[in-house]
DRENVOTI-668262 format. One record per atom (N, C-alpha, C): y negated, x, z. Coordinates in pm, whole numbers, padded with zeros to 5 digits, always signed. Atoms other than C-alpha are relative to their C-alpha. Layout:
YXZ...
REM end
This chain:
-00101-00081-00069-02513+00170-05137-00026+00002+00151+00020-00030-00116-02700+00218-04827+00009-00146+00116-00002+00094-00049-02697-00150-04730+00204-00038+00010-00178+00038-00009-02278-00156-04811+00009+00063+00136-00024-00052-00148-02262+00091-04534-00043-00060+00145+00013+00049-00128-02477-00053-04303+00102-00110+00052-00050+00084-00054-02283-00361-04312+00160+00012+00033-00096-00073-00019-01974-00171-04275+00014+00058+00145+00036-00060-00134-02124-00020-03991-00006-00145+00092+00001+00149-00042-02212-00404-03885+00159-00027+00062-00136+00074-00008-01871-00502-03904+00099+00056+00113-00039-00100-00112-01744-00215-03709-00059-00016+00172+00045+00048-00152-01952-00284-03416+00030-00122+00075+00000+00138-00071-01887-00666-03410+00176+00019+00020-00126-00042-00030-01498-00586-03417-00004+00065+00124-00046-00037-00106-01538-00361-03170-00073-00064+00143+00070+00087-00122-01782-00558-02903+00150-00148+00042-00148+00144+00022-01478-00880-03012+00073+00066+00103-00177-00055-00057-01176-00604-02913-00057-00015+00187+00022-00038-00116-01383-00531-02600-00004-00136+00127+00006+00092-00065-01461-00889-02488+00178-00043+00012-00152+00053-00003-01102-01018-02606+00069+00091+00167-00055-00058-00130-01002-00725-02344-00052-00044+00115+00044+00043-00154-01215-00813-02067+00036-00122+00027-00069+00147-00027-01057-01171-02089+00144+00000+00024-00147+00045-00019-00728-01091-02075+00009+00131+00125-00055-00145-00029-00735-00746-01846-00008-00021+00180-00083+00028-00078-00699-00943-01534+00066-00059+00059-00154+00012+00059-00388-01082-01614+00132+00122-00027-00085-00164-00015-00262-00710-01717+00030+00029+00096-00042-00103-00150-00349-00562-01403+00104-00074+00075-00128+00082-00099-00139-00853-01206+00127+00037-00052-00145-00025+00002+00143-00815-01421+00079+00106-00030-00041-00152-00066+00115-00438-01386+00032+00049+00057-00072-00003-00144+00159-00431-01017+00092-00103-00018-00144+00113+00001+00435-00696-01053+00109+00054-00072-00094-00040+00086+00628-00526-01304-00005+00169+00017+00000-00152-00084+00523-00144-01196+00059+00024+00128-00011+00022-00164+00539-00224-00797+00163+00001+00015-00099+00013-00049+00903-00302-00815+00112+00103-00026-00057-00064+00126+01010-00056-01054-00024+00141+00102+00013-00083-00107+00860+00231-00773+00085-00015+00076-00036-00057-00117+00938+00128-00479+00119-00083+00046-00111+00090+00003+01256-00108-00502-00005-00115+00057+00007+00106-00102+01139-00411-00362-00080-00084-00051+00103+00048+00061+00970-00715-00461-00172+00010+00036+00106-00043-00011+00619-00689-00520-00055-00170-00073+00078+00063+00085+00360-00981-00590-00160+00002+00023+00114-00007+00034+00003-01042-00670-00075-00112+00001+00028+00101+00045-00200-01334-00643-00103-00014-00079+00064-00039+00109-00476-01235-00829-00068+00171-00022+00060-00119-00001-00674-00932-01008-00164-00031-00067+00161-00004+00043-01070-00877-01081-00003+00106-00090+00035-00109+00033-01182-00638-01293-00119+00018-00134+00122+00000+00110-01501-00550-01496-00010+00120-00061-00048-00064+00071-01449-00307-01761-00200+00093-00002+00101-00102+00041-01852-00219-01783-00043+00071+00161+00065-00030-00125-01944-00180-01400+00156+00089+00058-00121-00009-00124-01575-00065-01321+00000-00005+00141-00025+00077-00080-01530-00230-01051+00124-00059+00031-00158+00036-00003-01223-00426-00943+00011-00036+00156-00100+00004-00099-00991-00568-00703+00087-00053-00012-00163+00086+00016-00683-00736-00631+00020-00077+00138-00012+00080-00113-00624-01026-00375+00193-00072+00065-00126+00057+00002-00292-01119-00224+00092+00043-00043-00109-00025+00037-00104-00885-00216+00117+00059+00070-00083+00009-00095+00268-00843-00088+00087+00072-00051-00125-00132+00027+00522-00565-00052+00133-00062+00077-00120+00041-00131+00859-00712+00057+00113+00109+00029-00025-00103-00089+01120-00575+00246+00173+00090-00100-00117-00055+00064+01441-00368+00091+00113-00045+00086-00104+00099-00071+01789-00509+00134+00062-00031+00152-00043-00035-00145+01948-00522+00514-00098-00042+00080+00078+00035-00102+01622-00600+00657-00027-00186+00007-00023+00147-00033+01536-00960+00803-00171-00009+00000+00129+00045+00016+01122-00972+00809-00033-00068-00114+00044+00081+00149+00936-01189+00542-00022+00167-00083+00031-00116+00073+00788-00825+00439-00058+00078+00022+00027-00123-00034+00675-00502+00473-00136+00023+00006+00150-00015+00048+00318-00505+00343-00071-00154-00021+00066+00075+00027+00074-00758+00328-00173+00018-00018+00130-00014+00013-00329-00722+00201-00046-00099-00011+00087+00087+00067-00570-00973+00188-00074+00056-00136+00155-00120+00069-00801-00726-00042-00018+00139-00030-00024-00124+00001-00798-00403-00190-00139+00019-00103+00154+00011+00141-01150-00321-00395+00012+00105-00051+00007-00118+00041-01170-00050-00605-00102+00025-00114+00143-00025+00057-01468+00128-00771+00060+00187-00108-00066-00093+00070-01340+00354-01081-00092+00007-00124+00103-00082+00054-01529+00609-01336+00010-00103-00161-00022+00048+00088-01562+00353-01618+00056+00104-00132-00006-00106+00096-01558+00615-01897+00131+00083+00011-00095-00038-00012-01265+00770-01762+00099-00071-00024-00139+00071+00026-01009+00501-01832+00009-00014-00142-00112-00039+00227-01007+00610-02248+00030+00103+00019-00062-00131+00029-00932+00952-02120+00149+00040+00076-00143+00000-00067-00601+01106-01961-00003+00006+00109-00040+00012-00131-00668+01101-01640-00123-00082+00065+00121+00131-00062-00864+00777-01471-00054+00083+00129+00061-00072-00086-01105+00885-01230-00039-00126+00112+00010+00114-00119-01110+00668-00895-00076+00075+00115+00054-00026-00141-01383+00681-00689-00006-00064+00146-00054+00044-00120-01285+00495-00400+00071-00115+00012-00110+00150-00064-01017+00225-00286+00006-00009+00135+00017-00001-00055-01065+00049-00026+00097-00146+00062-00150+00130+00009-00761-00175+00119-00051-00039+00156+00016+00063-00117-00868-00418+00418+00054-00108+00076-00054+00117-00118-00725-00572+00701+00194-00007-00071-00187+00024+00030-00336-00519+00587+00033-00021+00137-00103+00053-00143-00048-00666+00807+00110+00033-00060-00086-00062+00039+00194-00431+00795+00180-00013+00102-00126+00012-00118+00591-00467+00994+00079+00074-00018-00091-00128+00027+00782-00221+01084+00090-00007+00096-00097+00073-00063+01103-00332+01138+00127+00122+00028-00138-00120-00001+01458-00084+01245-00040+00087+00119+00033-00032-00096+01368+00176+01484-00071+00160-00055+00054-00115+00001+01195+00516+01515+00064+00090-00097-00070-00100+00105+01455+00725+01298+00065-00078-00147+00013+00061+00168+01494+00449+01012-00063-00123+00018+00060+00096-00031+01293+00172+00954-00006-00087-00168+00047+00078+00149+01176-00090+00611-00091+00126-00063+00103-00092+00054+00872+00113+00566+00018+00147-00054-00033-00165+00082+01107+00478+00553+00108-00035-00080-00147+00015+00098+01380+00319+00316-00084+00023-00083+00075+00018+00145+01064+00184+00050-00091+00181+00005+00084-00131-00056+00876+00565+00142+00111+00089-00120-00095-00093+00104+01233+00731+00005-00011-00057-00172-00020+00048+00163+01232+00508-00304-00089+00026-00089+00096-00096+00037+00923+00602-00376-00004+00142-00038-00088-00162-00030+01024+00976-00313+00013+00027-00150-00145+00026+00144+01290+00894-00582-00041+00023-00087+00055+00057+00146+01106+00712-00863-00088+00155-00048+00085-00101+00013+00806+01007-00785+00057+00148-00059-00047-00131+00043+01045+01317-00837+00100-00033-00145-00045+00002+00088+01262+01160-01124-00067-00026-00097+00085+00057+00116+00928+01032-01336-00043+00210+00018+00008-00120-00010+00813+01445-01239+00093+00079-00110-00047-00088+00073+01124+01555-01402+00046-00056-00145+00023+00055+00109+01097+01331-01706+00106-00042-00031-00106+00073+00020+01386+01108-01656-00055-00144+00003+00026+00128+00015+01204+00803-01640-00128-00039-00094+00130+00023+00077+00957+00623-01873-00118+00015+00038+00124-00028-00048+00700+00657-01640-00050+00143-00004+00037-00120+00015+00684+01044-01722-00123-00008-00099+00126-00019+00081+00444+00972-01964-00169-00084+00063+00094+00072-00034+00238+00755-01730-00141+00059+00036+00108-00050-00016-00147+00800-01731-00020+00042+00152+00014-00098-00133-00286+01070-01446-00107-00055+00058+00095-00003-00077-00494+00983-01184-00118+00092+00102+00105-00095-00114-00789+01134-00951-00056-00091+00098+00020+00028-00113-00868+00967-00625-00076+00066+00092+00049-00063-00087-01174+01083-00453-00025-00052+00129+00023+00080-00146-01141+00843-00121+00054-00121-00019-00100+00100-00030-00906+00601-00020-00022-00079+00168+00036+00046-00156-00979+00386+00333+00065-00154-00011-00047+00154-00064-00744+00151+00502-00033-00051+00135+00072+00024-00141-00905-00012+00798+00059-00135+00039-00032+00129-00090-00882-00306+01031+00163-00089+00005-00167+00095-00013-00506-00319+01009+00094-00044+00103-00087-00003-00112-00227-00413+01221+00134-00007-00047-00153-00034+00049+00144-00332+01263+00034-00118+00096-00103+00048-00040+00377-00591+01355+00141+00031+00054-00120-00096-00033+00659-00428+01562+00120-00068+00024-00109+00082-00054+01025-00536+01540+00118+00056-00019-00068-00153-00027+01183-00225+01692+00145-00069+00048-00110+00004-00059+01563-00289+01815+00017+00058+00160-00013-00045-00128+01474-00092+02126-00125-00125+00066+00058+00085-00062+01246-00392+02198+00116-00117+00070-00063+00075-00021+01527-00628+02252-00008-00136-00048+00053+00124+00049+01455-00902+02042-00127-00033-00029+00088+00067+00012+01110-00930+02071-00099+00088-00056+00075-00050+00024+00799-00826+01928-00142+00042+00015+00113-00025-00033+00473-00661+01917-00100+00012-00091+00128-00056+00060+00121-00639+01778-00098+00109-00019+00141-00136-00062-00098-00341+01755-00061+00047-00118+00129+00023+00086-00416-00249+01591+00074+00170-00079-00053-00148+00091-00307+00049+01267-00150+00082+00009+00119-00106+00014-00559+00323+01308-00040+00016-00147+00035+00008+00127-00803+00352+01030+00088+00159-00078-00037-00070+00112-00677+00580+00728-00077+00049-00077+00128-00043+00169-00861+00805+00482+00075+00146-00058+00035-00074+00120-00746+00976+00192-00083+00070-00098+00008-00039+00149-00890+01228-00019-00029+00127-00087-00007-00099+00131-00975+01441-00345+00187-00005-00010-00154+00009+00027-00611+01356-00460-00002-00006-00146-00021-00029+00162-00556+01473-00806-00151+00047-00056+00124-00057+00093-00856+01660-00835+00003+00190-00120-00056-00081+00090-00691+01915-01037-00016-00022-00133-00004+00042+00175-00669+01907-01454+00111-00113+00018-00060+00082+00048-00339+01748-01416-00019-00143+00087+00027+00179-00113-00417+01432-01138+00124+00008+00064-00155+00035-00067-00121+01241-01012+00029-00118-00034-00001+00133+00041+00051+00979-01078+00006-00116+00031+00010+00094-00133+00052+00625-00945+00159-00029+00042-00146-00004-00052+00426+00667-00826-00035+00133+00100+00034-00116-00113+00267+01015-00662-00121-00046+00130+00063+00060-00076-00024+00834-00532+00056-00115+00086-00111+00133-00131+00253+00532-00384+00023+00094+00106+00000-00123-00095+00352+00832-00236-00070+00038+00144+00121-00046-00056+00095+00962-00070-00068-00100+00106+00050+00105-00074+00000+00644+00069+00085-00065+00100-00119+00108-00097+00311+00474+00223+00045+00141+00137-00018-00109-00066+00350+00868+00387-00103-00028+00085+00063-00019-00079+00077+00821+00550-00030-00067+00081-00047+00068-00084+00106+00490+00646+00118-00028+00068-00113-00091-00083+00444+00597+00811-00051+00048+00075-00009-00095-00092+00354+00828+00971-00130-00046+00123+00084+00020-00067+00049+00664+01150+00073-00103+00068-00094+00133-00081+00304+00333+01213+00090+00062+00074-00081-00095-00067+00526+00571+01364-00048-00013+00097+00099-00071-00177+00281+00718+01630-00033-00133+00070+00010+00134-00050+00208+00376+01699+00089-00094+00074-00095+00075-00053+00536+00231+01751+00027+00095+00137-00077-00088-00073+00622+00527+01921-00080+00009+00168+00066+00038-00133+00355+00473+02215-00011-00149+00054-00058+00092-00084+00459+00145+02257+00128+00020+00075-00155+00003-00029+00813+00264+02298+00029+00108+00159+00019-00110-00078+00697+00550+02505-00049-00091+00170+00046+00067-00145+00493+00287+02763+00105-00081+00040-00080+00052-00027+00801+00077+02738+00047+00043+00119-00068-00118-00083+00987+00349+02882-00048+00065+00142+00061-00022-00149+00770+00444+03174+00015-00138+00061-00012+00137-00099+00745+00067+03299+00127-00026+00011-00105+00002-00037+01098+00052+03267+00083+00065+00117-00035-00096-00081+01124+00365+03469-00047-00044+00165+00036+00049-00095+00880+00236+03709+00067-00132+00099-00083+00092-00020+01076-00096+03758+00128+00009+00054-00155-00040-00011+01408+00057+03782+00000+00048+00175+00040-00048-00168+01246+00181+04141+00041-00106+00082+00030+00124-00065+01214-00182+04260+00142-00061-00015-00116+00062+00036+01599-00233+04293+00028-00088+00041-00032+00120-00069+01597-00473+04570-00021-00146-00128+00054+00119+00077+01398-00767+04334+00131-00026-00165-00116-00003+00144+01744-00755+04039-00091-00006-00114+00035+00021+00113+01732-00739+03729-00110-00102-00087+00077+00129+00053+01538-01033+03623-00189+00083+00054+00148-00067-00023+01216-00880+03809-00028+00106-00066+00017-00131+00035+01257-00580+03664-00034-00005-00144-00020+00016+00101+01242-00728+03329-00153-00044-00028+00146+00052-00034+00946-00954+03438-00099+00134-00019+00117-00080-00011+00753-00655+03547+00008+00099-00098+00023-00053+00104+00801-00465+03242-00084-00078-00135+00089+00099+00101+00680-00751+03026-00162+00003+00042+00131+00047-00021+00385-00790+03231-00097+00144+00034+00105-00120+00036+00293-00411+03261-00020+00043-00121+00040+00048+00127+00279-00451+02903-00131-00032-00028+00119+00116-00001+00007-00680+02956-00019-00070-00133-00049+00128+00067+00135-00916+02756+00010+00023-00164-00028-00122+00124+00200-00649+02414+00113-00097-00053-00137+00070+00031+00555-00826+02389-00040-00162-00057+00012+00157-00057+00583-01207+02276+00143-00001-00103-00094+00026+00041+00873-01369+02186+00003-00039-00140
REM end
């Protein structure tokens, strides 16, 4: 009797070590065609992936290549771009209801932020987000049942915005995105979800691309002012010397 069991018990373990490997072979493949098939379903826009990592005993992880494009009306290739996003999550927590993420860490994005100061790409996909976030909340969408998150630190660094404001006149600019840090986000019982955490994130990168554009637009505006002095030299100088008190911010 005691040997039926053990090998009962046997059998049980090698099944489940199998289920676990079988998973770690296929799980990143999931995650890609999670964000591919989640990503668009948020924030209305295509979303792709070129690959995902992920080690089920060290949780661990990342995702390489990946791209947020732009919502309809706009003309950029796309809104978001990462080389690299790593993330370091509470293994043990992803059999329970709310995954426990101890830090994500998204580097070197190239972000464009195209329209102008009071609408832009980045605040159309921000509302859609909004959207998806308050209609999965009030349990109109399938994602109401989606697993809860906790996020104790989030850091986006070494980024840059691509500017391709309408009050530029055609042309555009580069500038370095101030680092970012998120956190304790969903450290509550209930978490949040990753349509609350899109949230949370595109708000904040907003609002930092904002301040950003907005002191280019702001120095614009003084060298313009300054220029506008120098009436003898026409128009054409005046244009010159705004480009070049720039110091060379603008390129075509």
């Amino acid at each position: 009797m005691k040997k039926w069991i053990i090998r009962v018990v046997a059998v049980v373990v090698i099944v489940g070590v199998a289920g676990l490997v079988v998973t770690a072979m296929f799980m990143d493949s999931i995650v890609k065609k999670g964000v591919e098939t989640v990503g668009p379903a948020v924030a209305k826009v295509p979303v792709t992936l070129e690959s995902a990592s992920v080690s089920m005993l060290s949780g661990s992880g990342g995702i390489k290549g990946l791209a947020v494009g732009n919502p309809e009306g706009f003309k950029t290739p796309s809104a978001v771009k990462v080389g690299e996003v790593s993330v370091a999550v509470d293994a043990m927590s992803v059999f329970s209801d709310k995954v426990v993420v101890r830090s994500v860490k998204v580097l070197a994005p190239e972000i464009t932020f195209e329209g102008s100061l009071k609408g832009s790409n980045l605040s159309k996909i921000l509302e859609n987000v909004q959207a998806f976030a308050a209609a999965e909340k009030g349990g109109s969408t399938a994602g109401g049942s989606a697993k809860k998150l906790q996020v104790d630190e989030l850091i986006i660094s070494d980024g840059k915005v691509n500017l391709s404001l309408t009050v530029l006149g055609g042309k555009s600019a580069t500038v370095p995105l101030p680092t970012i840090q998120l956190k304790n986000l969903g450290q509550d019982a209930q978490g949040i979800t990753p349509a609350e955490l899109s949230e949370k994130i595109f708000k904040a990168v907003l609002d930092n691309v904002t301040q950003v554009a907005g002191d280019v637009v702001g120095k614009l505006g003084k060298e313009a002012v300054d220029a506008a002095k120098d009436l003898g030299q026409g128009a054409k100088t005046q244009v010159d010397k705004i480009t070049k008190g720039l110091g060379g911010l603008l390129k075509k």
